[in-house]
N, C-alpha and C positions, 0 to 999 in steps of 0.2 A: 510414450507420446502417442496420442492417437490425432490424425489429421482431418477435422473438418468440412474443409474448404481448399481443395490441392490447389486451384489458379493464387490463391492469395497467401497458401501455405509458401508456395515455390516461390511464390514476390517476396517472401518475407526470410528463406533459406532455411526453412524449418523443413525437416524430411521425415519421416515414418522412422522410427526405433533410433534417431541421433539422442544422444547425450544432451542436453538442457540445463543450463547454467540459470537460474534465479536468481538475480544478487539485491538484496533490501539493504540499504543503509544512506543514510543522511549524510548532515554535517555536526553529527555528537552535540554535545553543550553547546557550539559557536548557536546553533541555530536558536536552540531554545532560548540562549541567553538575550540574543538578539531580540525575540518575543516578547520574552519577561520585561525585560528594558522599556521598549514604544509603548507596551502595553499599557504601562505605567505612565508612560508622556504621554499617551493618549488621554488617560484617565483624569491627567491632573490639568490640560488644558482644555478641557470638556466638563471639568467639576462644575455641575449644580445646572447642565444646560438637557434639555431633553433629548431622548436617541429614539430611533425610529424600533431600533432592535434594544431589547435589554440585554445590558453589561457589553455592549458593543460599541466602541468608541471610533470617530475617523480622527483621521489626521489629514490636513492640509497637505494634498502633496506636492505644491509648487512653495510649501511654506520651508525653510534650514530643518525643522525636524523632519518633515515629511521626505526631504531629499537625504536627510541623514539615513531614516529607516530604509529607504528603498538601494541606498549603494548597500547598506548594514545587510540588507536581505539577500543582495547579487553575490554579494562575499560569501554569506554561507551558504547559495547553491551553486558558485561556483568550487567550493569545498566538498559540498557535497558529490558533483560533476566527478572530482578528481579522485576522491574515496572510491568509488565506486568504480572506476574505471583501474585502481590500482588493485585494489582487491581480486580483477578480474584478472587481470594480467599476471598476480602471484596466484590464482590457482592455478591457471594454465600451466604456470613452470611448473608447476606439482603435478598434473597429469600428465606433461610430455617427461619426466623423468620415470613415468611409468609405461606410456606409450607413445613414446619418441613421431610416432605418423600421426597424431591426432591432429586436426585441422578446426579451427575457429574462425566463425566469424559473429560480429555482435547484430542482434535483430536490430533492436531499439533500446535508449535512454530515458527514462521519463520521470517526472519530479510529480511528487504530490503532494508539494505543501509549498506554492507559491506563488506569488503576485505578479502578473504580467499586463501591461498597457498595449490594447487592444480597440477594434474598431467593429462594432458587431450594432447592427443596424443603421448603420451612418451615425453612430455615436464613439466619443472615445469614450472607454473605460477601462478602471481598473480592476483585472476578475482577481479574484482572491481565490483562488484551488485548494480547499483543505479537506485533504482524504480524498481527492479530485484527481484528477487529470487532466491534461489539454488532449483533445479525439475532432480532430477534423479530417471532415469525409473526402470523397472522393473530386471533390471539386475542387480541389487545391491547384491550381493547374500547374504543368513545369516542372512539378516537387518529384522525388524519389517515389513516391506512393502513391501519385494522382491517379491513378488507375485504381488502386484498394483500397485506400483510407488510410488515415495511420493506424500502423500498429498501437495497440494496447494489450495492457495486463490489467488482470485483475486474482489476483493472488485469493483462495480459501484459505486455508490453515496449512500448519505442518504435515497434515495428517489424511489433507485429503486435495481431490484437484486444484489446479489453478487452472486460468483459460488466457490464452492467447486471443485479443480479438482485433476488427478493424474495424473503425469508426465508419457513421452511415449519418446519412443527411439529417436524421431527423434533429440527432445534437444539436443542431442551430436554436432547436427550442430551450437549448441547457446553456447556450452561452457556449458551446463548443466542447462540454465537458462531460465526464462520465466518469462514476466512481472507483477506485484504485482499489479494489477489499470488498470481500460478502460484508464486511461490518457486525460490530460486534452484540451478542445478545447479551454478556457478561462486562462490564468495565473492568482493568484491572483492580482495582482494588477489591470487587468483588470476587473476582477470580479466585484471590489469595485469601476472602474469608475465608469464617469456619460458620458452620449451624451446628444445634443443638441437637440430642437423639436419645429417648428414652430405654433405658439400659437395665435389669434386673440382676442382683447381687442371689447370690446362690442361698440367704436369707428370705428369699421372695419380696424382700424391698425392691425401691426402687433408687435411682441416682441419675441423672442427669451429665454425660460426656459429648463432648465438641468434636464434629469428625467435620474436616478439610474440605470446602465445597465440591473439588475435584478431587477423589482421593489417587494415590498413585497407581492402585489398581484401573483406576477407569483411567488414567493419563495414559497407563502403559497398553491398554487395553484399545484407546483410538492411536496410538501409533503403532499399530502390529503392521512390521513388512515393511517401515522405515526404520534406519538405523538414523540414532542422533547424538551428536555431542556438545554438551549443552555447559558453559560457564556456573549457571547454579542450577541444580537441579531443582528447586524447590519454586522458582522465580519466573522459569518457565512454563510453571501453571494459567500464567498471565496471558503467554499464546497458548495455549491447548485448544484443539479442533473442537473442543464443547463450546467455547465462549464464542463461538463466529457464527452467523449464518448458512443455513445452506447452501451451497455456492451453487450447485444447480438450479437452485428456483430463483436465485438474483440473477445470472447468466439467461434465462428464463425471458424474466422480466425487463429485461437489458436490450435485447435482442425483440421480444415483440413492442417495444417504447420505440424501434428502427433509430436507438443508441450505437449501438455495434452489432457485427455479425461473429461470432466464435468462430475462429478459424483453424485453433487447436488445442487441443487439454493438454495439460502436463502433471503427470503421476509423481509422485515425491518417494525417492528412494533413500534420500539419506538428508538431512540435515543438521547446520552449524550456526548455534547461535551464542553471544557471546556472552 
């Protein structure tokens, strides 16, 4: 870990050369299934009417569906809340069964794929956070953080930094938000193609073979110096540090937009994906 920002590192309990726990995880199928679902009651009670956005449907949210989707929504982050807080708690008994004195304590919680009823210029609204974050600055007044901001993450890849930051005034221009990921330059699907490559048979013909977009030389080659253990090897081409952004020129651009301020990087020694 390299630190920043010490006044907003030490607000936040993050110390030079401590251990660093990243934990990503939702609420599994509950969540999508709940998407898929409204998405579809959106769609059908919206058929044939015009959107301001294409293939973007609202729903009524003082309407039975729209009150169904938003408890439907609470359920799976309150799911995901608990995931993630369990997870954390079963490694820890895995690293105090290796070093019995280690000492935790949690920075911050943050959801990035949720709808919350909000008041941001003397209006109520509904902000829909996808790949988002909620990042409110330092004017929160009374709050644990009103002095720093809140904490945020914004995660790179496996393979290369993440940044710990804290939100800065200017977010008011984002509706309070800031994005959760460098974002990707690859979608999965693409990830997991193949392209074609011209090839010469030892006849001086030619032939035409399919090599892996990411081959596993170049996967193993951007994780040198992290150890990982990975459910399928093959699937986790999907996250490989090719498919992302540079995390430094988004972090960059993040910070001069007076989004957030970095307050700490975080170097990746080992990861576990399922």
């Amino acid at each position: 870990k390299k630190v920043l920002d010490d006044a907003r590192a030490e607000a936040f309990g993050l110390a030079r050369g401590a251990l660093t726990l990243m934990l990503h995880t939702g609420s599994r199928a509950l969540g999508h299934g709940v998407g898929t679902d409204f998405i579809q009651a959106a769609i059908s009670q919206n058929r044939g009417r015009p959107t301001s956005v294409a293939d973007v449907y609202a729903l009524d949210a003082a309407s039975e569906t729209g009150q169904s989707y938003l408890a439907a929504m609470n359920a799976a982050a309150n799911y995901a809340f608990v995931n993630r807080f369990m997870v954390g708690v079963l490694v820890m008994m895995v690293l105090k069964e290796f070093f019995p004195a280690v000492e935790d304590t949690m920075v911050y919680d943050l959801s990035h794929n949720l709808v919350q009823a909000e008041q941001h210029d003397g209006q109520d609204l509904f902000v829909h956070r996808k790949g988002a974050t909620k990042a409110v600055p330092a004017s929160l007044a009374g709050g644990l953080y009103a002095g720093t901001g809140q904490p945020l993450l914004i995660p790179g890849s496996m393979g290369t930094l993440s940044y710990v930051l804290a939100a800065l005034e200017g977010s008011a221009q984002t509706l309070h938000s800031v994005n959760h990921g460098a974002g990707r330059v690859l979608t999965r699907k693409q990830a997991m193609s193949s392209r074609e490559g011209d090839m010469s048979d030892t006849r001086g013909g030619g032939f035409r073979k399919r090599h892996l977009i990411i081959s596993d030389q170049e996967f193993a080659h951007s994780m040198r110096g992290v150890a990982g253990q990975f459910a399928d090897r093959r699937a986790i081409k999907t996250e490989a540090p090719q498919v992302y952004k540079d995390i430094d020129t988004v972090i960059k651009v993040v910070n001069k937009s007076n989004l957030a301020a970095p307050v700490a990087q975080l170097k990746p020694i080992g990861v576990v994906k399922e």
